[in-house]
N, C-alpha and C positions, 0 to 999 in steps of 0.2 A: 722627894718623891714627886713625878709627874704624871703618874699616870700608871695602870695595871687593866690586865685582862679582865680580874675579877675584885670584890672586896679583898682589900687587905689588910692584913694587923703590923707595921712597922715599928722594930726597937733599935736603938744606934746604943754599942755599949764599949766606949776606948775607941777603938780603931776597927770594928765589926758592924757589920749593919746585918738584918735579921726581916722579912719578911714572910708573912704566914698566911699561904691562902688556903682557908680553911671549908673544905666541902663542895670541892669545886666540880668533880664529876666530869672528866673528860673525856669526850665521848674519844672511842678507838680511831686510829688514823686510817684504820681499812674501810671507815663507816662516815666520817666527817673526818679530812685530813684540815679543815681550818679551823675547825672548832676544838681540834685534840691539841693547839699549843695555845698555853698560858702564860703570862710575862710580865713583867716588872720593867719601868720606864724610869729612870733615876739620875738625877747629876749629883759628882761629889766635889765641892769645890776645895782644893788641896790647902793644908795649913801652909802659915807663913813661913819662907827658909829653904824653898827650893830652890836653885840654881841648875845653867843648864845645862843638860849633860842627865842631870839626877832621873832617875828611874822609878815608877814606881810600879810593883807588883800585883796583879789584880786576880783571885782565882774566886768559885764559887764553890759551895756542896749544896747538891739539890736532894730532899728529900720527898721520897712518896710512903704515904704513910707512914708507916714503921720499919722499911726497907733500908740497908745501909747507904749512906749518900753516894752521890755520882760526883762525883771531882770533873769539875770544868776544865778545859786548858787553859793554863795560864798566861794572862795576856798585860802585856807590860807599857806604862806610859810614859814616854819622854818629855823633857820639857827640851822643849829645841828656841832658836835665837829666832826670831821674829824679822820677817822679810822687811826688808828695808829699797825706798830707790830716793835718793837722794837729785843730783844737781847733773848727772852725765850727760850727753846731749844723746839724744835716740836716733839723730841722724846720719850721726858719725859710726854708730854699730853695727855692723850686720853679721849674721847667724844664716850659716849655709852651708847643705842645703838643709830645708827647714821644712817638710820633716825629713827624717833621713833613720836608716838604721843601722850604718857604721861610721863615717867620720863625719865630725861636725865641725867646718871652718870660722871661726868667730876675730873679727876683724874691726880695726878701729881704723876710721881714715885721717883721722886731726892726728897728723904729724908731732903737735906737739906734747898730746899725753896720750903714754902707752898703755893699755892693759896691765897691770901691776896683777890683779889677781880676779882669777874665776873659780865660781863656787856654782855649785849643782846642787839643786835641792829637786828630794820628789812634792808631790806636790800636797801633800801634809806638812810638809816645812822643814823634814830629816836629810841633814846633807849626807851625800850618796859620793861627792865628788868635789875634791878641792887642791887649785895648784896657786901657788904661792910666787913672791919674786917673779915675775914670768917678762915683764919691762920689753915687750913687745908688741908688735900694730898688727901681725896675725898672727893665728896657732891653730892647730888642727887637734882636736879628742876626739880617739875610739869610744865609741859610745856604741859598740857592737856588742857588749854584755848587758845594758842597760835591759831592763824590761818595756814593755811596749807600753805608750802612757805619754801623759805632758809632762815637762820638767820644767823648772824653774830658773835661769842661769842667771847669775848677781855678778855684775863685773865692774869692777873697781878699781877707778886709776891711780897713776904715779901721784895725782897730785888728789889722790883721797874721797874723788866723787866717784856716786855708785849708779849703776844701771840697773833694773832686771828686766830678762827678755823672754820670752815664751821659749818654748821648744820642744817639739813634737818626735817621742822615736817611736818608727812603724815598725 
């Protein structure tokens, strides 16, 4: 627990946690719209044995008085692979144009090791975009579906070093 709007009473029982704010008296949103929401501030650090990919499922029921709960929507966590930049040289790369909001040309000038593979992450860390064997010095992605935002691009040579480089679609 880090923190709440008001006193709270906290119980964690299995895999459930339970908060109870008891007499809180919220004034109406048409009367104070800051002071009519209440909240709960909490980290949950996940048991050991997740791998990534694994998913995990988050929903709420919120109770007012004695009224049937409200079901939150459901909101899901990934555990994604952790950005990595290794040993590539940054001078040999370039991302163009940058920003851009349909094709993005990404280019390697050192002759002797090619782009093997790029990978697209949004910038929560979820790859969004990934071409494999690619043993190329340019290549051009439609990134014309993309949404508007920075992205992340990790590119990785024939000979196993990695880069990541910003990139901006407008």
């Amino acid at each position: 627990m880090l923190s709440a709007s008001h006193n709270v009473n906290t119980k964690r029982a299995s895999n459930q946690s339970t908060w109870h704010l008891y007499d809180i008296n919220l004034p109406p949103t048409s009367s104070n719209a800051s002071g009519s929401h209440g909240f709960v501030y909490f980290r949950i650090k996940p048991r050991l044995g997740y791998a990534i990919g694994d998913v995990i499922p988050n929903t709420a029921s919120i109770y007012f008085d004695y009224n049937p709960a409200i079901i939150t929507n459901r909101f899901d966590t990934e555990f994604v692979q952790e950005l990595g930049n290794a040993t590539f040289s940054a001078d040999t790369i370039s991302l163009y144009p940058n920003s851009t909001s349909e094709l993005v040309s990404i280019s390697n000038s050192n002759p002797n090791d090619k782009i093997a593979t790029i990978v697209i992450y949004e910038i929560s860390g979820k790859i969004i975009y990934t071409l494999n064997k690619n043993m190329l010095n340019t290549i051009s992605i439609d990134v014309s579906h993309f949404a508007q935002g920075l992205y992340l691009v990790e590119l990785s040579s024939e000979s196993n070093t990695k880069i990541t480089k910003k990139l901006l679609i407008k």
